[in-house]
Backbone as a chain_set.jsonl record, in Angstrom:
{"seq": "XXXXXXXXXXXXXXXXXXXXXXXXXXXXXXXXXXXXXXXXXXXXXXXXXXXXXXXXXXXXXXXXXX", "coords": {"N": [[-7.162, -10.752, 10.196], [-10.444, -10.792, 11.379], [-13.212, -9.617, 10.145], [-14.72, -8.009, 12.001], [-13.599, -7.006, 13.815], [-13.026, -4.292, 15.619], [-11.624, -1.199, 15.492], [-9.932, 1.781, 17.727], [-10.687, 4.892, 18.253], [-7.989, 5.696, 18.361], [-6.281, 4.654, 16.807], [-7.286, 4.874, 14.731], [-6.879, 7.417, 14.205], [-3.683, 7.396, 14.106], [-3.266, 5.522, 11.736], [-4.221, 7.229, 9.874], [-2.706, 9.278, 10.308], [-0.062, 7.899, 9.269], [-0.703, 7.467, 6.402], [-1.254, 9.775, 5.421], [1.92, 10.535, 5.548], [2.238, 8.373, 3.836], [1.475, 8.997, 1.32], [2.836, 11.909, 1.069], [5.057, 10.908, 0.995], [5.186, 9.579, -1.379], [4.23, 11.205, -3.616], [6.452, 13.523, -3.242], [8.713, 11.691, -4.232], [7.814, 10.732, -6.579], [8.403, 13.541, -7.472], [11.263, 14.06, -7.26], [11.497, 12.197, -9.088], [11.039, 12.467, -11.633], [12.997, 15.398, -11.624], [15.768, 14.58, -11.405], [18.777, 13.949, -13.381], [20.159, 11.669, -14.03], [19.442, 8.895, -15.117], [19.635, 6.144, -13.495], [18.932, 7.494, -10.826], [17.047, 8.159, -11.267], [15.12, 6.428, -11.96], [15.365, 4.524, -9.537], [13.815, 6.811, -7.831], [11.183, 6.916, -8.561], [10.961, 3.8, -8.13], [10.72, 4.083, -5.56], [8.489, 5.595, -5.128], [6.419, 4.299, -6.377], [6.846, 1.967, -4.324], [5.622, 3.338, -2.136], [3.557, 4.384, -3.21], [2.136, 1.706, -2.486], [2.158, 0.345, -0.52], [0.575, 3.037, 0.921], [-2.038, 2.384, -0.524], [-2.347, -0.439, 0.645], [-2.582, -0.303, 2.942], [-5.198, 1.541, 3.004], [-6.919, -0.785, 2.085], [-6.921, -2.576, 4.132], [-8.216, -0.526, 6.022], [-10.636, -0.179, 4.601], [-11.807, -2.919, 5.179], [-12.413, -2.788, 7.49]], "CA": [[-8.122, -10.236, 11.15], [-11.739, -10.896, 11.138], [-14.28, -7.767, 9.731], [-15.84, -7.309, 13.36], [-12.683, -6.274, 14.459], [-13.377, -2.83, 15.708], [-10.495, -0.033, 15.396], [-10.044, 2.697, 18.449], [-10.136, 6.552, 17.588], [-6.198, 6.325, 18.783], [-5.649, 3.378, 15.488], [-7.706, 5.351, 13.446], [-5.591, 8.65, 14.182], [-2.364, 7.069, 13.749], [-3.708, 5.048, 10.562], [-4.66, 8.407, 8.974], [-1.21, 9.832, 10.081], [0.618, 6.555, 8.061], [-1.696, 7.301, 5.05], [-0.63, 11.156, 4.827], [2.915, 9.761, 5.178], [2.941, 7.467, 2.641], [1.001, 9.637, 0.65], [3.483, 12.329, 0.687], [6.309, 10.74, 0.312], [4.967, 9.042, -2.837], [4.823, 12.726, -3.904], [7.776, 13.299, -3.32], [9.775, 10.413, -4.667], [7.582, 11.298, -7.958], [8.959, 14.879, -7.911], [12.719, 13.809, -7.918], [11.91, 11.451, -10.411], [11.102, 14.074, -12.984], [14.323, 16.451, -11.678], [17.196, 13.626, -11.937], [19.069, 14.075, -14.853], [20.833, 10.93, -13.909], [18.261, 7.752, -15.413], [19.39, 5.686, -12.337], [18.193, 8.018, -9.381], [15.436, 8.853, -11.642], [14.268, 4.918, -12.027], [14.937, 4.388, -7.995], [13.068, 7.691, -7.05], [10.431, 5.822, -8.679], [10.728, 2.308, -7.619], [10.595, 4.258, -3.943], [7.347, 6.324, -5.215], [6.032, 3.09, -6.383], [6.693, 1.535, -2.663], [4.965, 4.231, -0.964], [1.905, 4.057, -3.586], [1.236, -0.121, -2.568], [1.925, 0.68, 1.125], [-0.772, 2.939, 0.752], [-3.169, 1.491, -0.914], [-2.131, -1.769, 1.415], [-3.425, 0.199, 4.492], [-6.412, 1.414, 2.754], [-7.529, -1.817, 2.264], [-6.719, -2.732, 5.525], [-9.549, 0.141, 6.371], [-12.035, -0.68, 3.919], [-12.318, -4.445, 5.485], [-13.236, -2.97, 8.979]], "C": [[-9.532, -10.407, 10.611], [-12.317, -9.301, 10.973], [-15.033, -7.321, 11.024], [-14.768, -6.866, 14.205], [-12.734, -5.032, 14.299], [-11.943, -1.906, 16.173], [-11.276, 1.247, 16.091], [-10.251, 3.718, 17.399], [-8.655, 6.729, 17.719], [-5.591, 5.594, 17.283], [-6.096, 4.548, 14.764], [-7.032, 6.519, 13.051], [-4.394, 8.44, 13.527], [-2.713, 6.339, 12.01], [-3.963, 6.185, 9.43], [-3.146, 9.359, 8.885], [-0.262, 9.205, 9.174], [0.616, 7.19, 6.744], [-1.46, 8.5, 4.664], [0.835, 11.116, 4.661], [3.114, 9.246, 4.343], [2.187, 8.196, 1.7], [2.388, 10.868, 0.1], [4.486, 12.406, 0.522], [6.609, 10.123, -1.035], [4.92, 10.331, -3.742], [6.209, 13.293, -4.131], [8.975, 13.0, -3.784], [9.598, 10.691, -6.265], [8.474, 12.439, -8.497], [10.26, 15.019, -8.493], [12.967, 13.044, -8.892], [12.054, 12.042, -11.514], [12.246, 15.264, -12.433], [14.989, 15.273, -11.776], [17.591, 13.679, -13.325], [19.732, 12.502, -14.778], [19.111, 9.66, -13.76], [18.24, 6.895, -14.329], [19.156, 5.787, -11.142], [17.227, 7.789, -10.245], [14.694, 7.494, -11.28], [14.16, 4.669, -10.455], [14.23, 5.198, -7.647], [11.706, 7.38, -7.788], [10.179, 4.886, -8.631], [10.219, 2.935, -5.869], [9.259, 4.805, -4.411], [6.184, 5.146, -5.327], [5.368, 2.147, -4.928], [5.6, 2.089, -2.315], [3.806, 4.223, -1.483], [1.351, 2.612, -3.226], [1.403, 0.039, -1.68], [0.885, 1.493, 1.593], [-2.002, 2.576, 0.471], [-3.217, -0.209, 0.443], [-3.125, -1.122, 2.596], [-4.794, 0.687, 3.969], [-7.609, 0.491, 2.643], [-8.125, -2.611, 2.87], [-8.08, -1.98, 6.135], [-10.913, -0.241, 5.784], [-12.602, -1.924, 4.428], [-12.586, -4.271, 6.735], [-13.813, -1.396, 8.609]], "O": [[-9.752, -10.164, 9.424], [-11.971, -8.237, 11.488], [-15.839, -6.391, 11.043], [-15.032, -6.357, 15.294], [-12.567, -4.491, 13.206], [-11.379, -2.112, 17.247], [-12.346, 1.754, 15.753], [-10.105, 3.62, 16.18], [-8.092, 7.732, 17.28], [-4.555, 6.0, 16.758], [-5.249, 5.219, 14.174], [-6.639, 6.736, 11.905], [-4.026, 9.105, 12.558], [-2.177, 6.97, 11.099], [-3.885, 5.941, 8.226], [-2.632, 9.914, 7.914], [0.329, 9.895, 8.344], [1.62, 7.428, 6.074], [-1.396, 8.593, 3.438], [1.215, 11.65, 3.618], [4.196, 9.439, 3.789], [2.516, 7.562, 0.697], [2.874, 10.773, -1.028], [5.103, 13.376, 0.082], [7.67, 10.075, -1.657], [5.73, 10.356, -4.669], [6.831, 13.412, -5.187], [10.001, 13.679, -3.807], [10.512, 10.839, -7.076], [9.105, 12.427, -9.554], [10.594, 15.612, -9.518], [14.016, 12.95, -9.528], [13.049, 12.115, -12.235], [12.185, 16.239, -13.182], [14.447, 14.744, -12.747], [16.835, 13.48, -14.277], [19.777, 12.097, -15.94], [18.21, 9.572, -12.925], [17.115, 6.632, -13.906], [19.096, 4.857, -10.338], [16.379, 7.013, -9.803], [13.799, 7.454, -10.436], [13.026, 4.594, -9.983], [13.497, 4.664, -6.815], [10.89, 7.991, -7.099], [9.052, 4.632, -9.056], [9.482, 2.281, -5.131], [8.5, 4.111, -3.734], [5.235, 5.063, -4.548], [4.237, 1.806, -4.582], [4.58, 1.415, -2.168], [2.843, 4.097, -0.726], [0.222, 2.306, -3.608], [0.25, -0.107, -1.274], [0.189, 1.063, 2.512], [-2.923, 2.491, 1.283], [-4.241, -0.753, 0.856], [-4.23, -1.533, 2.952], [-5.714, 0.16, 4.595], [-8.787, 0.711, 2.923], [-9.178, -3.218, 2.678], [-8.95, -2.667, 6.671], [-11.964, -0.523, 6.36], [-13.796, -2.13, 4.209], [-12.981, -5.247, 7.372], [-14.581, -0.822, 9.381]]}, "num_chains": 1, "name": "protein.A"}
């Protein structure tokens, strides 16, 4: 998308809803990583926390360029 592409108030709503989403499920995913006693949830509930931190950041980016 070109930078003069202008984003509604209805994108920007939903875009901010995403972004608390992937926000707190990166939370989240952290939290069970530190309770698992079991090293291979623990490592996936961080590969998923992981996810959800570059999917954020991805859409932030996404904002910053319009």
């Amino acid at each position: 998308m070109s930078n003069n592409c202008s984003l509604s108030t209805k994108d920007l709503s939903m875009l901010e809803d995403v972004l608390g989403q992937e926000a707190h499920a990166c939370k989240v995913c952290e939290f069970y990583a530190r309770q698992f006693n079991d090293q291979q949830l623990s490592n996936f509930a961080s590969q998923l926390a992981l996810h959800h931190q570059q999917r954020y950041s991805g859409l932030m980016a996404f904002l910053n360029q319009h």
